[in-house]
N, C-alpha and C positions, 0 to 999 in steps of 0.2 A: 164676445159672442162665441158660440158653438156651431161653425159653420159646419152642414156635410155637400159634399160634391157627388154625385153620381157620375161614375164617368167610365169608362172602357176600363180593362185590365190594368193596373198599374204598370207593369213592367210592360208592358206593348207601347205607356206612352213616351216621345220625346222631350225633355226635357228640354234642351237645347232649344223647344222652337213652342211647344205644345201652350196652346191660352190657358186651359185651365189649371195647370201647375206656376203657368205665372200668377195665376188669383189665388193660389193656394201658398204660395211664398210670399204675396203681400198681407196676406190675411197673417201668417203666422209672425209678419214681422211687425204687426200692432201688437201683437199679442194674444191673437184670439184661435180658440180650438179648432184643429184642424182634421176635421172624417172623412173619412171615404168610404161608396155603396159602390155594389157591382146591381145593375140593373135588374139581375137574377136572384139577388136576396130580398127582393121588395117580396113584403106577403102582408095577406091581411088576416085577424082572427078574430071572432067574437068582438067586434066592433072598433078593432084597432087597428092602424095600419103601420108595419114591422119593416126593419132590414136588420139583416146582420152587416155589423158595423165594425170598421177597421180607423182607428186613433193612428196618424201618422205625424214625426218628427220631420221639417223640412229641414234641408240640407242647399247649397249651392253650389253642389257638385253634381253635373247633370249624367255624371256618370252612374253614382249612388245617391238620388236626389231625394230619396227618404228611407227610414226606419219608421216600423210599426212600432204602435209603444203600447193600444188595446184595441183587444177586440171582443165585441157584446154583441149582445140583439137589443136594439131600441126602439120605440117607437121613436115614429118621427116627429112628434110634437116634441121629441124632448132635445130638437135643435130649435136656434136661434132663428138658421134661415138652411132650406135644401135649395140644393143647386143643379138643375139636371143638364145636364152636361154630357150626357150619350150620344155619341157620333152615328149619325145611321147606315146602316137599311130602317128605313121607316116603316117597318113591319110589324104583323100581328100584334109580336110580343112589345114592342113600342107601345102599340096603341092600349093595350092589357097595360104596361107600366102608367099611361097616363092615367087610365083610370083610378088604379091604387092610388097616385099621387093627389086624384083629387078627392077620392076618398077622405085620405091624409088632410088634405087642405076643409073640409068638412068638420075633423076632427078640432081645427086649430093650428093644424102646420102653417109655417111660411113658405109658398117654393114660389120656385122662379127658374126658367118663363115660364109662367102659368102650365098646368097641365092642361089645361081644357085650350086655352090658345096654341100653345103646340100642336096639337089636336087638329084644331080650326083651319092653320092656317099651313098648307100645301107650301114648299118652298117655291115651288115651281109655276102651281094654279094661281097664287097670293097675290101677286099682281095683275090678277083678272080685273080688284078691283081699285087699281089703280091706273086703269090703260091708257090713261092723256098721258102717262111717264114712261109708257113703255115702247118697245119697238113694235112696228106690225107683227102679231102672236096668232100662231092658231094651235087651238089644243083640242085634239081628234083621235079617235081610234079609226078611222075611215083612210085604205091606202089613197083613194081614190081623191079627201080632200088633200091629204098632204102632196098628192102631184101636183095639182090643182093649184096649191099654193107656190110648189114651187116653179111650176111653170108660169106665175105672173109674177113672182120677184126674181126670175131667174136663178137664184141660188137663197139659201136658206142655211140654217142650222138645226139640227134635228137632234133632240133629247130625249130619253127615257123620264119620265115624272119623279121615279124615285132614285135617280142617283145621284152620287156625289164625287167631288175631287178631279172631275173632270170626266167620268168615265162614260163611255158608247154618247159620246157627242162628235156628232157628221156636219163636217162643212160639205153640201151639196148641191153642184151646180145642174141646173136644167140638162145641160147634153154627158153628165156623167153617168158612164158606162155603168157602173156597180149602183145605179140608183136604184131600180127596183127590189135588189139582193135586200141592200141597208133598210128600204122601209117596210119592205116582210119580214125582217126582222127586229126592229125595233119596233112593230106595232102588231105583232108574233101575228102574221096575218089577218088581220085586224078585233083581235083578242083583247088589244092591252093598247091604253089612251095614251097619248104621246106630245111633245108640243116641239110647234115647229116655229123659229122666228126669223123674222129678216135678219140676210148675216149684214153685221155693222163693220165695214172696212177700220174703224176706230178703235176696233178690238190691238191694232199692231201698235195702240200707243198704249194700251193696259186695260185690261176687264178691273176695274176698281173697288174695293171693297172698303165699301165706309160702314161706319160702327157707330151704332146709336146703343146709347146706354141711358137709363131711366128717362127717353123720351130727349136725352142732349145728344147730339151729334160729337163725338170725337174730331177736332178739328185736323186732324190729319186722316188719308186714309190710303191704302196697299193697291199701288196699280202693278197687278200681276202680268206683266209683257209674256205673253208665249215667245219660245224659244223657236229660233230656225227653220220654217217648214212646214208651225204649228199654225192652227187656229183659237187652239184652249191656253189661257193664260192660267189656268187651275195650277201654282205649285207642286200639286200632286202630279201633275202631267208636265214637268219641267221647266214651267211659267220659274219666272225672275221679279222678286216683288223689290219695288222701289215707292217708298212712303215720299208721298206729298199731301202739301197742305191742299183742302179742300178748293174749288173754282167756286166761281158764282154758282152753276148751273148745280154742282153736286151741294151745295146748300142751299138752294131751292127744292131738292127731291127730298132732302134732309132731313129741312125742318117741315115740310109738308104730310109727310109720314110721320115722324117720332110721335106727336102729340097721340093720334090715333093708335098707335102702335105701344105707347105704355101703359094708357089706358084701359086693353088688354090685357094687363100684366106682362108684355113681354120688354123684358127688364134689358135684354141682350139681344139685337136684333143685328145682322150684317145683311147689308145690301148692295147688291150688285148691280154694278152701272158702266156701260158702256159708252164712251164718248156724252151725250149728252139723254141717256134710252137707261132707263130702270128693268132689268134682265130678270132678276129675283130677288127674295127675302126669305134671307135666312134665319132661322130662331131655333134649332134644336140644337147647334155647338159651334157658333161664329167663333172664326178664329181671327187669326194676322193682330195680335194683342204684341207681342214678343217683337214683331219686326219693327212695328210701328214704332216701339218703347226703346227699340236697337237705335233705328236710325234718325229718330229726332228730340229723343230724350222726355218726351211726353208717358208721362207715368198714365197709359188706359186702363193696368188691374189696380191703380190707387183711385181712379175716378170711378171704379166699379165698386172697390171697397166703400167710397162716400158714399155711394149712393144706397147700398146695405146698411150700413150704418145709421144711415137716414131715414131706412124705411123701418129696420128695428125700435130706432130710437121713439118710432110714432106709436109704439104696440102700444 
């Protein structure tokens, strides 16, 4: 196959840790073509839709973990399968790439996850329509609900809609001083929608990230423990990930999603779960591929490759 990835700057990514160079080193150790797109060379022209395209050698040195070996402009119909893989801000120019992509997909591309379901589905809002899984949620631009809310659960967690890795999320208790400050500004006095959810004391045994891939649940999954002090077990925010095997309860939310969630097209889905409460759903670059594959030997970029493989082999 001629796979391409779409994915952030090469040199910005980690090798050492980063999902989609682990699917780019499985991919190339079947044998199959390995491209890479910067989100910014997507263009459409006279009925076609283009990237300028970079041909890379893998390596398993995560220090120099590839060499370019070409680079074209191709349409995207002339891969096997696209792979969007852009970490966000879920901004403008996102929502501008998904359209090209579905353009592309129009054309006869393969991508994945879908553009149009990328699109669809809010990482944060996406569980609106799952809320027997979720914790009590409120998603408001009104300061005045978010008190509201959290003066009848007492304390709450308070996020921005479009961010990631942990960033401007408030654990806030009803008689916390800096309370007013935090939600004029996370809800830029009341300018910009925000979601507030009951804080789950279950978060100090790990915020859990399970991975659904073509609709299977990956039977292990990444309980990210916050460090010392913390509330966020986001990695990016100093969280401690430690792989286990799924419980009951996280295979119940599991397989209660996948089926809905591939039939979508969304091929790569990570979902966040709290003690026994569905947080979010992730679909635009679910990571924790690497740790999981570190610490229990479960190959997740060879069950991503099956499932490519599976769905090529159906064209």
């Amino acid at each position: 196959m001629k796979i391409a990835f779409i994915v952030d700057p090469l040199s910005a990514l980690k090798a050492y840790k980063d999902s989609s160079i682990a699917m780019m080193r499985a991919a190339a150790k079947r044998g199959h073509e390995v491209w890479t797109i910067q989100r910014e060379a997507l263009h459409w022209r006279d009925g076609r839709t283009m990237a300028h395209a970079v041909k890379i050698r893998l390596t398993e040195d995560d220090a120099a973990w590839f060499s370019v070996t070409e680079k074209t402009c191709l349409p995207l119909t002339e891969f096997s399968v696209v792979l969007m893989r852009q970490d966000p801000p879920f901004d403008f120019e996102y929502i501008t790439a998904t359209w090209l992509l579905e353009r592309a997909e129009a054309e006869g591309a393969r991508i994945f996850n879908r553009p149009r379901a990328i699109r669809d589905h809010s990482e944060k809002v996406a569980i609106a329509e799952f809320a027997q899984l979720a914790p009590t949620t409120l998603i408001s631009r009104h300061p005045k609900d978010v008190h509201d809310f959290i003066n009848e659960l007492g304390e709450a967690i308070l996020k921005p809609l479009d961010g990631m890795g942990g960033s401007s999320i408030f654990h806030v208790r009803r008689q916390d001083p800096n309370r007013n400050v935090i939600v004029e500004m996370l809800t830029d006095f009341g300018a910009r929608s925000i979601m507030a959810q009951q804080y789950l004391p279950a978060i100090s045994e790990g915020d859990k990230r399970i991975l659904l891939i073509a609709g299977e649940p990956v039977p292990y999954c990444l309980a990210r423990i916050p460090m010392q002090g913390e509330t966020r077990g986001n990695l990016a925010a100093g969280g401690t990930g430690v792989a286990r095997a799924l419980t009951a309860r996280d295979e119940e939310i599991a397989v209660s999603l996948a089926p809905t969630l591939w039939a979508r097209g969304l091929l790569i889905v990570g979902l966040d779960v709290i003690g026994d409460k569905l947080t979010e759903i992730n679909v635009t670059s679910p990571t924790c591929f690497v740790e999981i594959a570190q610490q229990t030997g479960f190959d997740v970029a060879g069950m991503l490759l099956n499932a490519l493989e599976r769905e090529c082999a159906r064209a």
